[in-house]
Backbone bond lengths (Angstrom), bond angles and torsions (degrees), N, CA, C in turn:
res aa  C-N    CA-C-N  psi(-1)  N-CA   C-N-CA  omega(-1)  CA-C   N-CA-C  phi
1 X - - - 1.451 - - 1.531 108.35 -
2 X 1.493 126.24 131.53 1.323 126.16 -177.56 1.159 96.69 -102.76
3 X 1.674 113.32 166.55 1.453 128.17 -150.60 1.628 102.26 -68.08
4 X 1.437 114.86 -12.48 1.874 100.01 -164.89 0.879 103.11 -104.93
5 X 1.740 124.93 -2.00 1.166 109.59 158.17 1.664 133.30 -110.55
6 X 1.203 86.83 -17.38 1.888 91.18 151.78 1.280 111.09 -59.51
7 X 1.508 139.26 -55.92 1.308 133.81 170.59 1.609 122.01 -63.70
8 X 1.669 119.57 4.37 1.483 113.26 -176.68 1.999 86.48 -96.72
9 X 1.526 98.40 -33.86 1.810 113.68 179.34 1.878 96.95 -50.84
10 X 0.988 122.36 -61.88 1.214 124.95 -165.56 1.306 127.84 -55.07
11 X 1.624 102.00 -42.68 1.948 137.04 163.63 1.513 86.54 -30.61
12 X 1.853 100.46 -88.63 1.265 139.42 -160.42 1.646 103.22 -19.69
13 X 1.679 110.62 -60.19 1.633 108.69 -161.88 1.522 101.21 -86.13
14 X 1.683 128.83 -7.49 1.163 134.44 173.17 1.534 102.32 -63.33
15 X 1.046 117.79 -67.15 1.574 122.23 -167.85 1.332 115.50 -78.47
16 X 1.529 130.62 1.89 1.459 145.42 143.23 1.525 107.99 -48.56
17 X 1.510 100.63 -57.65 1.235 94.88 -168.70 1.441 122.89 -73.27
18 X 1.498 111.81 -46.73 1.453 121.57 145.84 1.447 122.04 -19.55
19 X 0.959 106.84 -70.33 1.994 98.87 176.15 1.658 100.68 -64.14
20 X 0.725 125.32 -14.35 1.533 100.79 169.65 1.312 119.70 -92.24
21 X 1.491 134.75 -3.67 1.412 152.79 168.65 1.583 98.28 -75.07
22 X 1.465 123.83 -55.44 1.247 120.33 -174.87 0.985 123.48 76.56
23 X 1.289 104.72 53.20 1.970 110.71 -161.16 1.643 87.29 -145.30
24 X 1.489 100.00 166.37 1.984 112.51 -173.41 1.708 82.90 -82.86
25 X 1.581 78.68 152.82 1.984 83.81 -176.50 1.861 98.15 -139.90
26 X 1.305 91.76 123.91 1.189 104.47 156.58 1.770 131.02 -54.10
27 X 0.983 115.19 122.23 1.717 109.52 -168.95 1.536 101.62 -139.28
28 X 1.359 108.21 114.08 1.687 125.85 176.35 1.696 106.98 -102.23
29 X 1.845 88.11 133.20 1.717 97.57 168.86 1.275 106.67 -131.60
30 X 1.005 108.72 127.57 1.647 112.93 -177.24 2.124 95.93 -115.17
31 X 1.467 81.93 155.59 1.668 106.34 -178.99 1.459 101.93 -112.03
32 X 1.298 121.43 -151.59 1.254 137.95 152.72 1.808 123.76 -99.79
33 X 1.308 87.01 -8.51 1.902 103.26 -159.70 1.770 80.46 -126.79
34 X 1.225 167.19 8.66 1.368 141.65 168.66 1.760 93.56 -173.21
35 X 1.525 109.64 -170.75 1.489 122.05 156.57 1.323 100.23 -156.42
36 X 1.684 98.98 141.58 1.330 97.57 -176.74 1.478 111.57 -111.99
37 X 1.607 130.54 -174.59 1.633 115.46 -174.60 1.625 95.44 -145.63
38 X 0.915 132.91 114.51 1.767 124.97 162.54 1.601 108.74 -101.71
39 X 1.220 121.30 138.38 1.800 124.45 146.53 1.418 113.37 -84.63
40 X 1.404 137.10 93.67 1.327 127.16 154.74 1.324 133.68 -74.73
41 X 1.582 137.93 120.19 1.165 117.12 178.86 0.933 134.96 -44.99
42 X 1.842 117.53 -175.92 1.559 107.49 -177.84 1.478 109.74 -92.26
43 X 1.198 137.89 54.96 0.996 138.68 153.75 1.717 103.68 -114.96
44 X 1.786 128.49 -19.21 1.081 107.73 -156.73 1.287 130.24 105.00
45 X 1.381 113.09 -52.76 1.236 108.59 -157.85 1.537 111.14 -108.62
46 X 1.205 120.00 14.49 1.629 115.40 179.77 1.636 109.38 -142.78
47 X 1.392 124.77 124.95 1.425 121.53 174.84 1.108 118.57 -68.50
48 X 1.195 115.36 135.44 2.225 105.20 -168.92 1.426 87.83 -111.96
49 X 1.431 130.37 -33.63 1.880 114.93 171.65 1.764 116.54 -154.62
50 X 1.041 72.73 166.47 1.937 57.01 -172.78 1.491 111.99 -169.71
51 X 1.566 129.84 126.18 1.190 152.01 -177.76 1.477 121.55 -125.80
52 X 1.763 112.26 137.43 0.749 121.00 -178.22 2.164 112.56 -137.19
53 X 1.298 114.41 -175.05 1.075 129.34 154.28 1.594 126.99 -36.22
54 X 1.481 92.17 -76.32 1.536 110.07 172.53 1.251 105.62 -48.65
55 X 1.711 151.87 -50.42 1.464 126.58 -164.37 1.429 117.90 -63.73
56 X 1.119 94.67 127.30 1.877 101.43 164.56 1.120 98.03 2.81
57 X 1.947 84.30 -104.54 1.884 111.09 -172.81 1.069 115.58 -49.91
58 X 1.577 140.82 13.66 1.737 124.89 150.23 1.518 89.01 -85.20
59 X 1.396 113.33 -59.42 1.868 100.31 -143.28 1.670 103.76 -83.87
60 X 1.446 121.72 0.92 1.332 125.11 164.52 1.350 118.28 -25.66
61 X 1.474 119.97 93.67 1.654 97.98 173.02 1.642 112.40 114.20
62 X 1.485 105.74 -26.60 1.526 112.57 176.67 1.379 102.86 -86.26
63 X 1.510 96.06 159.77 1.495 123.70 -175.50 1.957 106.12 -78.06
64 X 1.107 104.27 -38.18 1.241 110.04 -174.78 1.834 112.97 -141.06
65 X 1.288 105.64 -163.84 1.780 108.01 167.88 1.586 109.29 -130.21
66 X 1.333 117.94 -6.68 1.173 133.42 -176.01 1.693 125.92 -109.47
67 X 1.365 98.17 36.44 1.825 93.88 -162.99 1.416 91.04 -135.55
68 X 1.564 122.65 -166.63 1.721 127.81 178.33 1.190 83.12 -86.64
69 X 1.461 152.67 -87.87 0.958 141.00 -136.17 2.121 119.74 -52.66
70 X 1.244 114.02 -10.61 1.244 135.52 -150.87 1.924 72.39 -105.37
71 X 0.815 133.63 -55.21 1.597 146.99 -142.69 1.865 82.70 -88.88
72 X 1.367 104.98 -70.17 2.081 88.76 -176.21 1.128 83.32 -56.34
73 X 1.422 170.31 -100.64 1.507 135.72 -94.98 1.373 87.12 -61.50
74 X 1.495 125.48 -70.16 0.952 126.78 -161.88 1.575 115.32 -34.08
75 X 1.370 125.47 -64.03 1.369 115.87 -172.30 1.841 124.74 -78.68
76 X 1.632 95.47 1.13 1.249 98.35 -176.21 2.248 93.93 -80.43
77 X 0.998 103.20 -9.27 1.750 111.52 -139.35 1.667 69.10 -99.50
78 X 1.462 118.49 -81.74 1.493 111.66 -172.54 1.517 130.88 -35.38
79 X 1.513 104.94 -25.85 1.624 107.18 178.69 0.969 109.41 -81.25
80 X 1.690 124.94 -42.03 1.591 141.60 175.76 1.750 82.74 -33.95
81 X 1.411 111.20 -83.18 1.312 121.68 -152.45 1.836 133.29 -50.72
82 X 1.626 80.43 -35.55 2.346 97.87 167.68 1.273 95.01 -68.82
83 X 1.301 131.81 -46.11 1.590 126.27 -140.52 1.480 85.87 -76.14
84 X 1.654 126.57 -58.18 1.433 114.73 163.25 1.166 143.81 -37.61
85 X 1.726 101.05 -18.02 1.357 107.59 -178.48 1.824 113.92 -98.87
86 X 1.520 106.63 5.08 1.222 100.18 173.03 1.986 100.84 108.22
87 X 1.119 111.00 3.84 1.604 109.39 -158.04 1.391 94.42 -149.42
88 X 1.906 93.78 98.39 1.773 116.04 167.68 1.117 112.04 -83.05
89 X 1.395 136.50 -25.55 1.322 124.10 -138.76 1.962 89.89 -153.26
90 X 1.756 88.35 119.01 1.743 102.02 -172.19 1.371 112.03 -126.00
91 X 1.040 117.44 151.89 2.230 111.51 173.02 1.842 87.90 -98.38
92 X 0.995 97.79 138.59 1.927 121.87 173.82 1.018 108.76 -74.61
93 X 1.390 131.51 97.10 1.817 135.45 172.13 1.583 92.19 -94.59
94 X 1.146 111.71 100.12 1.684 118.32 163.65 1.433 118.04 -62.65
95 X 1.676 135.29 -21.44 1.095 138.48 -100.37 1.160 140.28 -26.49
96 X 1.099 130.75 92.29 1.272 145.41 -135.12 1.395 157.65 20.98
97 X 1.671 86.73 4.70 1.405 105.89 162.68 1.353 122.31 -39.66
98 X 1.303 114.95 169.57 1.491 138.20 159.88 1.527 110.63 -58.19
99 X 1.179 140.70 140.22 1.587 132.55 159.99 1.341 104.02 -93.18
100 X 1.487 117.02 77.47 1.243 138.24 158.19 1.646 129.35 -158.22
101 X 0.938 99.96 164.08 1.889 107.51 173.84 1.965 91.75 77.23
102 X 1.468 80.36 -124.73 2.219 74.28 -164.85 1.539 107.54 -80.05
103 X 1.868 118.00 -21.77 1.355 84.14 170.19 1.603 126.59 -64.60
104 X 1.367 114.55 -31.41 1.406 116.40 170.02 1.552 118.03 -42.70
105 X 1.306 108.72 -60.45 1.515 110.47 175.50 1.522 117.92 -53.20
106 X 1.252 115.06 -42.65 1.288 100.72 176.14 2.095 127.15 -81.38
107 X 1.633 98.15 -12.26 1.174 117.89 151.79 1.363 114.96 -58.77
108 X 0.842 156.62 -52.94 1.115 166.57 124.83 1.533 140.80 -0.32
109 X 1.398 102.63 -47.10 1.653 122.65 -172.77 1.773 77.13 -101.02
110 X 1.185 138.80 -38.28 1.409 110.80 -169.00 1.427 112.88 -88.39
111 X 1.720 110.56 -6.79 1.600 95.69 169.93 1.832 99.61 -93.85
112 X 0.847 141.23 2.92 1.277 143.52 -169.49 1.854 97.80 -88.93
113 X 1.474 121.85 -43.36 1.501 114.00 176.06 1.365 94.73 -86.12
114 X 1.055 158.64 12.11 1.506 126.80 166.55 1.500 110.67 143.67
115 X 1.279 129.13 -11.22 1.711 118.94 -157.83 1.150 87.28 -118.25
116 X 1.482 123.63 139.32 1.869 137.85 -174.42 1.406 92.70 -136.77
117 X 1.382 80.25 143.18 1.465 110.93 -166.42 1.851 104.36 176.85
């Protein structure tokens, strides 16, 4: 088994379990070149906010798109944005990442402005 699909295996039983909580879920994708952040409701099927690398106003001001500091904009920007959208409280779909390096950081900077989970 190669790594993207042991980690698509890992996604897979994450967001099983998630739909059965029934709660908006945070879901991080990271590249090598950015990371991106969506809140989907608890149905799934509709994005209520969503931040990435690429916007202006996240990477405004950063040194890069690929570092921790690039990763808190990011999660400081996504919580800014649910909490506006009506949605404090998210389950963390990493997809199967590691909980370390920038998903951590951006785990992190978005429970630090306001969104628990």
């Amino acid at each position: 088994m190669d790594k993207n699909i042991a980690r698509l295996r890992r996604a897979k039983s994450t967001r099983a379990h998630i739909r059965k909580l029934a709660v908006p879920r945070l879901s991080v994708h990271r590249t090598g070149k950015h990371l991106y952040a969506q809140v989907f409701d608890a149905s799934g099927g509709n994005v209520v906010a969503a931040a990435s690398t690429l916007q202006k106003s996240v990477a405004e001001g950063l040194k890069g798109t690929k570092n921790l500091s690039a990763a808190a904009a990011v999660g400081k920007a996504i919580a800014e944005r649910s909490l506006a959208a009506g949605v404090d409280s998210v389950a963390f779909d990493r997809s199967g990442l590691k909980y370390h390096g920038r998903v951590k950081a951006m785990a992190e900077a978005a429970r630090e402005a306001g969104l628990k989970f």
